[in-house]
SELUM-328320 format. One record per residue (C-alpha): residue in three letters; x, y, z. Coordinates in Angstrom, 1 decimal, decimal comma, padded with zeros to 4 digits. Layout:
<recs>
+-----+--------+--------+--------+
| res |     c1 |     c2 |     c3 |
+-----+--------+--------+--------+
| ALA |      X |      Y |      Z |
...
+-----+--------+--------+--------+
</recs>
This chain:
<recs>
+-----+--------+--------+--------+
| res |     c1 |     c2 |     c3 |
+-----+--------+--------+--------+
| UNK | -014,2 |  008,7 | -005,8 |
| UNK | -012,5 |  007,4 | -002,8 |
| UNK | -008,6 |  008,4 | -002,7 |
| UNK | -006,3 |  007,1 |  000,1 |
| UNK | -003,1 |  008,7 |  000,5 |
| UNK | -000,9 |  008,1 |  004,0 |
| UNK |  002,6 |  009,0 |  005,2 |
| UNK |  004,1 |  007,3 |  007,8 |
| UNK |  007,4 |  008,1 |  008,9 |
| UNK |  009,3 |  004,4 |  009,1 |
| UNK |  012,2 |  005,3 |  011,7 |
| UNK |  014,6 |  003,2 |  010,4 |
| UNK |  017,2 |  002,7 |  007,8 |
| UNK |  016,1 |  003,2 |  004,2 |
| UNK |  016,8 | -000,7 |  003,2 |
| UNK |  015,1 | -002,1 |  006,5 |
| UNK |  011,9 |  000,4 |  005,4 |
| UNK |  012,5 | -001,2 |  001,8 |
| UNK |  012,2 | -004,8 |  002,7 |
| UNK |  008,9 | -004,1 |  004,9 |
| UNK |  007,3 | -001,9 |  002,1 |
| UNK |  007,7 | -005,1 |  000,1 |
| UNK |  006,8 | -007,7 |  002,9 |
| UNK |  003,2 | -004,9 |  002,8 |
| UNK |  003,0 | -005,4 | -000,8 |
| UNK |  003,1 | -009,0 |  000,0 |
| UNK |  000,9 | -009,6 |  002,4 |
| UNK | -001,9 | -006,9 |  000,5 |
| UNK | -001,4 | -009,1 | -002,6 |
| UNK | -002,3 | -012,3 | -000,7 |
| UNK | -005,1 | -010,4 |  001,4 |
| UNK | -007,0 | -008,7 | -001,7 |
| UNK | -005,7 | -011,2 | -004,2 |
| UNK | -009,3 | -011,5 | -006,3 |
| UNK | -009,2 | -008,1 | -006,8 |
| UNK | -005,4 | -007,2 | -007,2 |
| UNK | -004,6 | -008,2 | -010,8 |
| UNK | -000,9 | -006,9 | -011,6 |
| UNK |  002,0 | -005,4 | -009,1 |
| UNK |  004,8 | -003,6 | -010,9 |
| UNK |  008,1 | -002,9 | -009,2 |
| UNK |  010,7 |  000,2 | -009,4 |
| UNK |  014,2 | -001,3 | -010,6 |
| UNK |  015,1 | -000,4 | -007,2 |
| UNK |  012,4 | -002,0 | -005,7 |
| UNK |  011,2 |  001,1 | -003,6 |
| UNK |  008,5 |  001,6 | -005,4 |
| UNK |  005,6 | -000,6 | -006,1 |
| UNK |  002,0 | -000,2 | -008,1 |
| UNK | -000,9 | -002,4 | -007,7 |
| UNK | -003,8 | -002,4 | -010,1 |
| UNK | -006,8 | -004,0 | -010,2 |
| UNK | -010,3 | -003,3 | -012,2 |
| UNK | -010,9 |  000,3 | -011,8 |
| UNK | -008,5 |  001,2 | -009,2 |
| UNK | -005,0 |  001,5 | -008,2 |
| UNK | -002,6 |  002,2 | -005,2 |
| UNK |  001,3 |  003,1 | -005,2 |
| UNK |  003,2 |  002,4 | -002,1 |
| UNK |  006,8 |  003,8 | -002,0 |
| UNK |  009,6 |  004,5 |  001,0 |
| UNK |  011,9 |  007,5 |  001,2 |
| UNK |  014,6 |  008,0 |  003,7 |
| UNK |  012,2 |  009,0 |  005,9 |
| UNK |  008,7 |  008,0 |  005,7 |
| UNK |  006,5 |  005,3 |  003,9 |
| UNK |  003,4 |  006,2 |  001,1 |
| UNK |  000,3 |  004,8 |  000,3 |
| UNK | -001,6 |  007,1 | -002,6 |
| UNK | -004,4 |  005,6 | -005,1 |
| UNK | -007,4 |  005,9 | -006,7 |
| UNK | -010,3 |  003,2 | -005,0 |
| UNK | -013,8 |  004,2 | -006,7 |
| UNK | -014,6 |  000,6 | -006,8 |
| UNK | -018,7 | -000,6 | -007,2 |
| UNK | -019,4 |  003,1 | -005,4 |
| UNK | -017,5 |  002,4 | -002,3 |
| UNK | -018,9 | -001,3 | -001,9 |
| UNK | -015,5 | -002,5 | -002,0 |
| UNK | -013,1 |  000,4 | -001,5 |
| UNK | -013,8 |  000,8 |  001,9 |
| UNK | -012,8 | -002,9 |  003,0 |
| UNK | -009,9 | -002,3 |  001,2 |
| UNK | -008,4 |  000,4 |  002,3 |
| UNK | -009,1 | -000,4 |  005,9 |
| UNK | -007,0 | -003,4 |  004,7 |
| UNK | -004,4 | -001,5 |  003,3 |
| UNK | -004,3 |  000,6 |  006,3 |
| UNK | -004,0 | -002,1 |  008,3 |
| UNK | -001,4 | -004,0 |  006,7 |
| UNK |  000,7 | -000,8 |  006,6 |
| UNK |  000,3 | -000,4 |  010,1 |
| UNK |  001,3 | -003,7 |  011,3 |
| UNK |  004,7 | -004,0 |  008,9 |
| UNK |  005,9 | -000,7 |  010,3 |
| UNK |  004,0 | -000,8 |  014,3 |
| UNK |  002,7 |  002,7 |  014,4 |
| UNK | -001,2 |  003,5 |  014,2 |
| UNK | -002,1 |  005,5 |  011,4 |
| UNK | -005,1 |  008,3 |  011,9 |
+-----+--------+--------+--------+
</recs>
């Protein structure tokens, strides 16, 4: 079953890192949106979840660094890798550093 999990560290304050790990959750909502079905959100609004039919990926910042972890076993891989790419992607471009 497909897992992603990244780190990134964000350089930058802890609400700047905040509001980008939401503008992410955003734009990964709007990318994937036929297969994203429900996003919840932290009180503090670090933290978000997004679940879909037989997957899901948490994305939360710390003072330091920004996390993607889930669980992607869609249609055997079919659609998982597309959308992790994606998610790699996205991450990548709301903080501008390249992710291995």
């Amino acid at each position: 079953m497909p897992l992603i999990n990244l780190s990134l560290k964000h350089e930058q304050t802890f609400e700047t890192a905040r509001n980008r790990m939401q503008n992410a959750v955003h734009d990964i909502r709007s990318q994937f949106k036929v297969l994203i079905h429900q996003v919840e959100w932290a009180d503090d609004q670090s933290r978000a979840r997004l679940t879909g039919i037989g997957f899901w990926v948490e994305m939360w910042v710390d003072d330091q660094e920004v996390h993607v972890s889930g669980d992607i076993p869609m249609l055997g891989g079919l659609l998982s890798s597309p959308l992790t790419a994606g998610l790699k992607q996205i991450v990548q471009q709301t903080f501008q550093k390249r992710l291995t």
